[in-house]
C-alpha positions in Angstrom: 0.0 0.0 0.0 1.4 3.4 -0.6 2.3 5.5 1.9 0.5 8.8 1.0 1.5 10.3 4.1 5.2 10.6 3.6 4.4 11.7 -0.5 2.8 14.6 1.1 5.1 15.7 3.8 8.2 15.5 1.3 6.5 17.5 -1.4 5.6 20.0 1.1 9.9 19.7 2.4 10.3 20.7 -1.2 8.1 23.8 -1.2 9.7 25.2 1.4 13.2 24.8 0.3 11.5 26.5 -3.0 10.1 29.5 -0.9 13.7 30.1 0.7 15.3 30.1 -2.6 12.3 32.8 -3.8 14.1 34.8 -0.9 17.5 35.0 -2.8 15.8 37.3 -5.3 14.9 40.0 -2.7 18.6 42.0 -2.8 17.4 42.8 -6.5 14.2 44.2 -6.0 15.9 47.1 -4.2 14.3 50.3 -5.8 11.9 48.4 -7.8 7.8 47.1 -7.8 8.7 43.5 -7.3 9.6 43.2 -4.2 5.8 42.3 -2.8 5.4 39.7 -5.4 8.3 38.4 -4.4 7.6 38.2 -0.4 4.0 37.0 -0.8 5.1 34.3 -3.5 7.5 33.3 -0.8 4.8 33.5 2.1 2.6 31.3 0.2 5.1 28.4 -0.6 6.3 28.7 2.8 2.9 28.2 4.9 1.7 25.9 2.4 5.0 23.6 2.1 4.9 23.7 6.3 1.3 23.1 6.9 1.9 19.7 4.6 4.9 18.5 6.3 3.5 19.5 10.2 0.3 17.7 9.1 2.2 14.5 8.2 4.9 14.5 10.1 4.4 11.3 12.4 4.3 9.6 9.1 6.0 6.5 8.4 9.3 7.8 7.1 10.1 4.4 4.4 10.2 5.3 1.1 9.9 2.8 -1.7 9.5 3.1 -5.1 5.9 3.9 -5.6 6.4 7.0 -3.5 9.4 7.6 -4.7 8.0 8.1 -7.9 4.8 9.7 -6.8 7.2 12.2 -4.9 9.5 13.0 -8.1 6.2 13.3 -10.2 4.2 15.2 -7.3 7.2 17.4 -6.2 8.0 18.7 -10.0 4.2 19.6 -10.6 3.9 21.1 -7.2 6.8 23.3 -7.3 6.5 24.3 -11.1 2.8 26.0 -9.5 4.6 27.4 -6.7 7.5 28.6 -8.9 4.8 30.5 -11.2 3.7 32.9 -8.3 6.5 35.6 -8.7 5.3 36.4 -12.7 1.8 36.4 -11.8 1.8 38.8 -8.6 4.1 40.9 -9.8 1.7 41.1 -13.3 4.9 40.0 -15.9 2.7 37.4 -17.0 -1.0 37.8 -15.8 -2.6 34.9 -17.0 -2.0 31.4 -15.4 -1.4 29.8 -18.2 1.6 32.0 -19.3 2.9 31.9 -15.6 2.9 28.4 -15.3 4.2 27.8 -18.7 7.5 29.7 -17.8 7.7 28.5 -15.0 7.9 25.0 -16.1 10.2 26.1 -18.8 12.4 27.0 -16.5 12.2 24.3 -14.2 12.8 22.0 -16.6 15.7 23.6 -18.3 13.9 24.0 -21.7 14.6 27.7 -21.5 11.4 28.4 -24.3 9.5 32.0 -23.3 6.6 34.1 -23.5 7.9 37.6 -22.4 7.8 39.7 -25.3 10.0 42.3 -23.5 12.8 40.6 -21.3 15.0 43.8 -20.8 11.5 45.6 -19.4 11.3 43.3 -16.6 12.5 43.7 -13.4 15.5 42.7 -12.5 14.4 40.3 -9.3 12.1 38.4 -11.2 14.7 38.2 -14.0 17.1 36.7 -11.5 13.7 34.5 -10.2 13.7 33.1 -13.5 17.4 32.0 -14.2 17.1 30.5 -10.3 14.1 28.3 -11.5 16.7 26.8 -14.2 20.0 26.5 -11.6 17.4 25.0 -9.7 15.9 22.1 -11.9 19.0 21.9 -13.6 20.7 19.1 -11.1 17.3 18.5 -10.1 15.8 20.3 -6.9 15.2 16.6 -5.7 18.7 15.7 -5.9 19.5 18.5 -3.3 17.5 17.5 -1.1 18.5 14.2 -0.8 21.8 15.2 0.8 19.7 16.4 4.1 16.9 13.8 3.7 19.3 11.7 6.1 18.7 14.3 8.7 15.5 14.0 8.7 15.2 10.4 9.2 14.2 9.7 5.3 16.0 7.5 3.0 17.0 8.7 -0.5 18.0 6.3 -2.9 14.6 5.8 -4.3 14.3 9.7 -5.2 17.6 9.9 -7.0 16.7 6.8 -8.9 13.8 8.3 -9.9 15.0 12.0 -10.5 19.0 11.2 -12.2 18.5 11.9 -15.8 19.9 8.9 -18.2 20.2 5.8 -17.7 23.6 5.4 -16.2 24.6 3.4 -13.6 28.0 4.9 -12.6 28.4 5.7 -8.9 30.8 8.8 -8.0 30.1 7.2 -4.1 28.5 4.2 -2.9 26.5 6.6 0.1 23.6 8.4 -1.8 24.0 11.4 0.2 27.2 11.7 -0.7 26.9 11.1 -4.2 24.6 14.3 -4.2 26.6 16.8 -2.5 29.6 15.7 -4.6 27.3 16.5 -7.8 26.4 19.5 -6.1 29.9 20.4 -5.1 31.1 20.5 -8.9 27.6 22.5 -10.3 28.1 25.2 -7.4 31.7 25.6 -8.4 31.2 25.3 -12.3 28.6 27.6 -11.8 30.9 30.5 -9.5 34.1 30.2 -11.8 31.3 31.1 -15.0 30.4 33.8 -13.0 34.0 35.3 -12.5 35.2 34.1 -16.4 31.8 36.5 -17.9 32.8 39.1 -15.4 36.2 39.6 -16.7 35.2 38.8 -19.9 33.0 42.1 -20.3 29.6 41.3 -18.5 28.0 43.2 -16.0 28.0 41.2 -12.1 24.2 41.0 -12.9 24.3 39.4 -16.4 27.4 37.6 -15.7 25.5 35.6 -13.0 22.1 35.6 -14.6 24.1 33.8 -17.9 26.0 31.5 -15.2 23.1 29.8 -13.1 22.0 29.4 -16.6 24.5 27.8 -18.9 25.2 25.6 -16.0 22.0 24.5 -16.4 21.6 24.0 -19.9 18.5 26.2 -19.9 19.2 29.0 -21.8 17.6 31.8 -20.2 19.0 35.0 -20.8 18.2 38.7 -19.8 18.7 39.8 -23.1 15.9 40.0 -26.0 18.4 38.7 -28.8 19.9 36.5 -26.4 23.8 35.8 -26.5 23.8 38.2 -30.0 23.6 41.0 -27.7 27.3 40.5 -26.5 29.0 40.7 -29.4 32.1 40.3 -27.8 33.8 36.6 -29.1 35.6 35.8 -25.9 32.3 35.8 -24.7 30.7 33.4 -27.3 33.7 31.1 -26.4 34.0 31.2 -23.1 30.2 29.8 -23.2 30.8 27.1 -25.8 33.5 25.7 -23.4 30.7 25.8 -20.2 28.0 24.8 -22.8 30.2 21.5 -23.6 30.8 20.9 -20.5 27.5 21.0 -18.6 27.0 18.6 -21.3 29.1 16.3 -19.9 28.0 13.7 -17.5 28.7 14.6 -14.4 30.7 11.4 -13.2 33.3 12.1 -15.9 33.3 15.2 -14.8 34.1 14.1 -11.4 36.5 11.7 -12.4 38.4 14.8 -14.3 38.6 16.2 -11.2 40.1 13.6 -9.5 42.5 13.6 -12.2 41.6 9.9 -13.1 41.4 10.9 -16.7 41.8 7.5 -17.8 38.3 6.7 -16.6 37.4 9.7 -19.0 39.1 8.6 -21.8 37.3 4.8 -21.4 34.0 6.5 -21.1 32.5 5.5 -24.6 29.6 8.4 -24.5 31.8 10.9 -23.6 33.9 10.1 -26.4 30.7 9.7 -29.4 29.9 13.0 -27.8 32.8 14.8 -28.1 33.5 13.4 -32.0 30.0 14.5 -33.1 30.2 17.5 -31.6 33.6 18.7 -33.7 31.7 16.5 -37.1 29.2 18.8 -36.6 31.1 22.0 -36.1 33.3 21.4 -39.3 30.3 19.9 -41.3 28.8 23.4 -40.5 31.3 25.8 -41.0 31.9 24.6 -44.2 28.4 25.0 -45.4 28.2 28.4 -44.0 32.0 29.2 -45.9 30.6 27.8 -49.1 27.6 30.0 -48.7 30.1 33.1 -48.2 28.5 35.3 -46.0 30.7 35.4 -43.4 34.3 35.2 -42.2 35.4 32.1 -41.6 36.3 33.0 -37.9 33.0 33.9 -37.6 31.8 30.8 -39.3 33.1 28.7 -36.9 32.2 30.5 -33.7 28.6 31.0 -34.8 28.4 26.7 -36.1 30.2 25.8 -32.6 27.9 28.0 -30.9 25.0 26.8 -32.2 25.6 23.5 -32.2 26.4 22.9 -28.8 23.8 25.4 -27.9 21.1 22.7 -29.3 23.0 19.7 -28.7 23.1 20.4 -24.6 19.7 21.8 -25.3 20.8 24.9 -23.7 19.0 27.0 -26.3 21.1 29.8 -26.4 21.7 31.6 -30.0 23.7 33.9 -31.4 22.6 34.0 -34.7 19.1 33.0 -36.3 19.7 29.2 -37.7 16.5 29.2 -39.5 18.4 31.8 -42.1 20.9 29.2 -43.1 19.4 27.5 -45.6 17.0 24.0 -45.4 19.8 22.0 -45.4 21.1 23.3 -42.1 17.4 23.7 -40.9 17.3 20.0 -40.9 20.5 19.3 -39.1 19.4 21.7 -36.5 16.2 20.5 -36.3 17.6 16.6 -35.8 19.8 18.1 -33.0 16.6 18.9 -31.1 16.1 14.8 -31.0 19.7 13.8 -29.6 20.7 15.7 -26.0 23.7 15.8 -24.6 25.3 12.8 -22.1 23.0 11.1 -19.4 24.2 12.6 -15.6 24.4 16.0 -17.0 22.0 18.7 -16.9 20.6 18.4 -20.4 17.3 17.4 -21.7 16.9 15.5 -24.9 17.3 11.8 -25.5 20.6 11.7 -24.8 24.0 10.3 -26.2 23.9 6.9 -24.4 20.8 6.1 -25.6 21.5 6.6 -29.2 25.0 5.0 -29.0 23.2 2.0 -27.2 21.0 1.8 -30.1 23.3 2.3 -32.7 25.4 -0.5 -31.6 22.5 -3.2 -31.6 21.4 -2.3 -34.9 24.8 -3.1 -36.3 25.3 -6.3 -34.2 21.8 -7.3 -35.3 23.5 -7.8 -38.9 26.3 -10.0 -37.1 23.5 -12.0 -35.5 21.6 -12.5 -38.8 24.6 -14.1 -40.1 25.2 -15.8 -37.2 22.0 -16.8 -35.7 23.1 -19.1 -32.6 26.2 -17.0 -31.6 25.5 -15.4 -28.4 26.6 -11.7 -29.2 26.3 -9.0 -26.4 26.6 -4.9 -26.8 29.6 -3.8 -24.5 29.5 0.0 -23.5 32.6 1.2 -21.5 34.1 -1.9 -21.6 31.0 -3.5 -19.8 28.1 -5.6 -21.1 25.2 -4.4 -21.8 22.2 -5.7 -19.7 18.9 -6.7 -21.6 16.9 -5.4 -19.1 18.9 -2.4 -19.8 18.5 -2.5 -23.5 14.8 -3.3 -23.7 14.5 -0.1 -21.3 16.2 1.8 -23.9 13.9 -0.1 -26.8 10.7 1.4 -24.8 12.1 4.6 -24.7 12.5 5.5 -27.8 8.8 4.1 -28.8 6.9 6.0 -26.4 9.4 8.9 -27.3 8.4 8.8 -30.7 4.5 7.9 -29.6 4.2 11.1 -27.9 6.1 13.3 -30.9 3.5 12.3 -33.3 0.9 12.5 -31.0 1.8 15.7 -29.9 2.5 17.2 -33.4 -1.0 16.5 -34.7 -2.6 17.8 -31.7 -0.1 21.3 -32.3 -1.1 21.2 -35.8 -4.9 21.8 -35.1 -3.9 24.3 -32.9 -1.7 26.2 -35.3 -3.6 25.7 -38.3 -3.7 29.8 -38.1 0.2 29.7 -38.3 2.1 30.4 -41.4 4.1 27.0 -41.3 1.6 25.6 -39.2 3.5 21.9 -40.2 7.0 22.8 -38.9 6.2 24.8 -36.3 3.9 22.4 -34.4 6.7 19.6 -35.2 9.4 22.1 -33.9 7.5 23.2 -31.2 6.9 19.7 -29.9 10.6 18.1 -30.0 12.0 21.3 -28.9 9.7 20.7 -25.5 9.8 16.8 -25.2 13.9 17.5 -26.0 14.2 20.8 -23.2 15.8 22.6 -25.7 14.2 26.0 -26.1 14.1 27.1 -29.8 12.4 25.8 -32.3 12.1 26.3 -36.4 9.2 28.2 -38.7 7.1 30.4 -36.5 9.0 29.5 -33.3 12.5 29.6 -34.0 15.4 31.7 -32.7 14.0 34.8 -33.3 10.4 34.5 -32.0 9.1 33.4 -28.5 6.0 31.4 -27.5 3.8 33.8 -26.5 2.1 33.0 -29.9 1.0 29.5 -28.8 -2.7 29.6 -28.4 -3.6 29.0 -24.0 -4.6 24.6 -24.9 -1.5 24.8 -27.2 0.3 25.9 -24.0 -0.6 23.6 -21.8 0.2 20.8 -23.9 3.5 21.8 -24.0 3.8 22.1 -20.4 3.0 18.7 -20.3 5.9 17.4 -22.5 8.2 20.0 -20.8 7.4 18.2 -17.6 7.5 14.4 -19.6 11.4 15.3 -21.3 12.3 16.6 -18.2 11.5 13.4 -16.1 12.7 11.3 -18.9 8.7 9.9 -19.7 8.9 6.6 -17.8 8.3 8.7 -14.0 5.4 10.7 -14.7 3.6 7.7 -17.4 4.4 4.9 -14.6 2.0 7.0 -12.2 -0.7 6.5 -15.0 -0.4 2.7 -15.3 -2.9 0.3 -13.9 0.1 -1.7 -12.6 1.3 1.1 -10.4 -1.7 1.7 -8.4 -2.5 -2.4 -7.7 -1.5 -3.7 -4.4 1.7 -5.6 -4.0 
């Protein structure tokens, strides 16, 4: 039977630790309207989160999977409300649906808008809204495990459900510590970006919007145009460098570290990862040379940029893709389909996934040919489980399931659009994939404030589905789950 009692008094843990972080944005309401909006939105997550976890607090405290799942699911829809007060209250975005929309978006890393005027907003809930993306970028879950412990509440269960990718590398055998190591390395990612912008030209406040942000892969900036507003290449390459590596999953990050760089060099994603993203680079550059429009220095920074941009699904641009001709619209527009490595902070299907996949479709030849060898797909040296591998298998179906299902429900919805075909296809890998941007009438240099109020919520819903990797939030909605054991 599920324990319903300890689902509630985590989620409300959760919604207070979300109301404390609101608090962080008070220092830049100084001299501005916001600073109401910002205490009541506060106020409210804070009573509500404690009168949840006071009203179930002689609880049993055993988590198992069930409620660790109904936690992870609970906890991300519960705190994606919560994280919409600050827009509404302080009237950036006064409808609900525009609230919550970029609020999820920022949640869940996938960095798409619907301000029309960025640089007109206040500064506070500008800094509110690069926090939501530092925040749901490791997962807010994740942090919390390292004080569950304290608490009397057991962890594993949460991080199991909440760790993007399906990787089963351990940076410590002790949950706890396994989180505050990955939290260690994003805080201190995150504070050296912060300095490198600084001296590279930004302002303290756009330096550290831009910081919480790339770290997270999310993409938010306080800019209209984006990164185009710097136009200042140490810039663009200092964020290509952070881009690639919040890309990175975070145990070979950790292992780099530690200096152990042969257990980076062995990792087989990292490595697939790394190659596409200079095939891509050069493969782009020299379209955009053959086109001759531009320098080839600027060539180059503008095809790394936005390649790794979409590949980590960060989202950030600094120049408008959709302008480079169809060819390069379709590479882009595959890139919203591949992510960045499991363990790191990027949406999308990621790396491992495809590699995984890749490899059994060319041993599946060999096993044609030889149909009783017994022929097993290795990944870092190590086999391959078939548990593992029909986990991958379902993924991608139900990934692909909920494109097409998506895109014809988008398409009825946009049937007002101009490219009502691409831009409801583009609008729904660029949200199942946490990437941001999309092509046609939602690329680079547009925003979603377009998208019709269903057409919104629709795409809240696949925000939340990438973000969780589909299997925690369509588990809760299986007859299985809710059977007794």
């Amino acid at each position: 039977m599920i324990n319903k009692g300890i689902v509630i008094n985590v989620i409300g843990i959760l919604i207070m630790l979300l109301g404390s972080f609101m608090l962080l944005a008070l220092p830049f309401s100084i001299g501005e309207g916001s600073r109401p909006a910002i205490i009541w939105a506060a106020f409210l997550a804070g009573i509500s989160g404690c009168s949840m976890w006071y009203l179930t607090r002689n609880t049993s405290r055993a988590i198992h999977k069930k409620e660790g799942f109904l936690i992870v699911a609970g906890g991300w829809i519960a705190v994606s409300l919560f994280s919409a007060l600050p827009y509404y209250f302080s009237g950036v975005l006064p409808t609900v649906s525009q609230a919550v929309f970029e609020s999820v978006s920022g949640l869940t890393t996938t960095g798409a808008t619907v301000i029309l005027d960025i640089e007109s907003v206040p500064r506070a809930i500008l800094f509110w809204r690069s926090l939501t993306q530092w925040i749901g970028g490791m997962g807010i879950i994740v942090l919390t495990v390292a004080i569950f412990p304290l608490l009397g509440i057991g962890g594993v269960e949460l991080f199991v459900a909440e760790a993007p990718g399906p990787t089963s590398d351990k940076i410590h055998p002790r949950i706890k510590e396994t989180a505050k190591r990955l939290w260690f390395i994003y805080l201190g990612l995150t504070l050296s970006l912060v300095i490198v912008l600084a001296v590279a030209g930004m302002n303290f406040f756009d330096a550290l919007n831009h910081a919480l942000t790339t770290m997270a892969t999310g993409g938010f900036s306080t800019k209209n145009a984006s990164i185009a507003y710097f136009e200042s290449p140490v810039i663009h390459y200092i964020l290509i460098v952070y881009m690639f590596i919040a890309g990175t999953n975070y145990t070979v990050l950790y292992f780099a570290v530690r200096g152990r760089f042969k257990s980076v060099i062995r990792s087989d994603e990292f490595k697939t990862y790394t190659a596409l993203f200079g095939l891509l680079v050069l493969s782009v550059t020299a379209v955009l040379l053959i086109s001759g429009n531009t320098a080839w220095e600027q060539s180059f920074r503008e095809a790394a940029f936005q390649t790794i941009s979409l590949l980590t699904t960060t989202g950030y641009v600094t120049a408008d893709y959709t302008q480079w001709g169809t060819l390069l619209i379709f590479v882009f527009f595959l890139l919203l389909f591949i992510g960045a490595c499991a363990g790191s902070t990027s949406g999308g299907i990621k790396i491992i996934r495809h590699l995984v996949l890749f490899k059994n479709s060319v041993l599946e030849l060999k096993r044609l040919l030889h149909p009783k060898a017994i022929i097993r797909i290795k990944v870092d040296g190590e086999i391959v489980a078939p548990r593992v591998l029909t986990h991958i298998l379902v993924f991608f179906l139900f990934y692909l399931l909920l494109f097409v299902a998506g895109s014809l429900f988008m398409m009825v919805i946009f049937r007002d659009f101009d490219q009502p075909f691409l831009s409801s296809i583009g609008a729904v890998a660029t949200s199942l994939g946490n990437v941001g941007p999309a092509i046609a009438d939602l690329g680079p240099a547009e925003n979603f404030a377009k998208v019709p109020v269903t057409g919104k919520w629709i795409l809240i819903v696949l925000m939340l589905l990438g973000r969780l990797e589909l299997f925690t939030l369509l588990v809760i909605f299986s007859p299985y789950f809710w059977k007794r054991n």
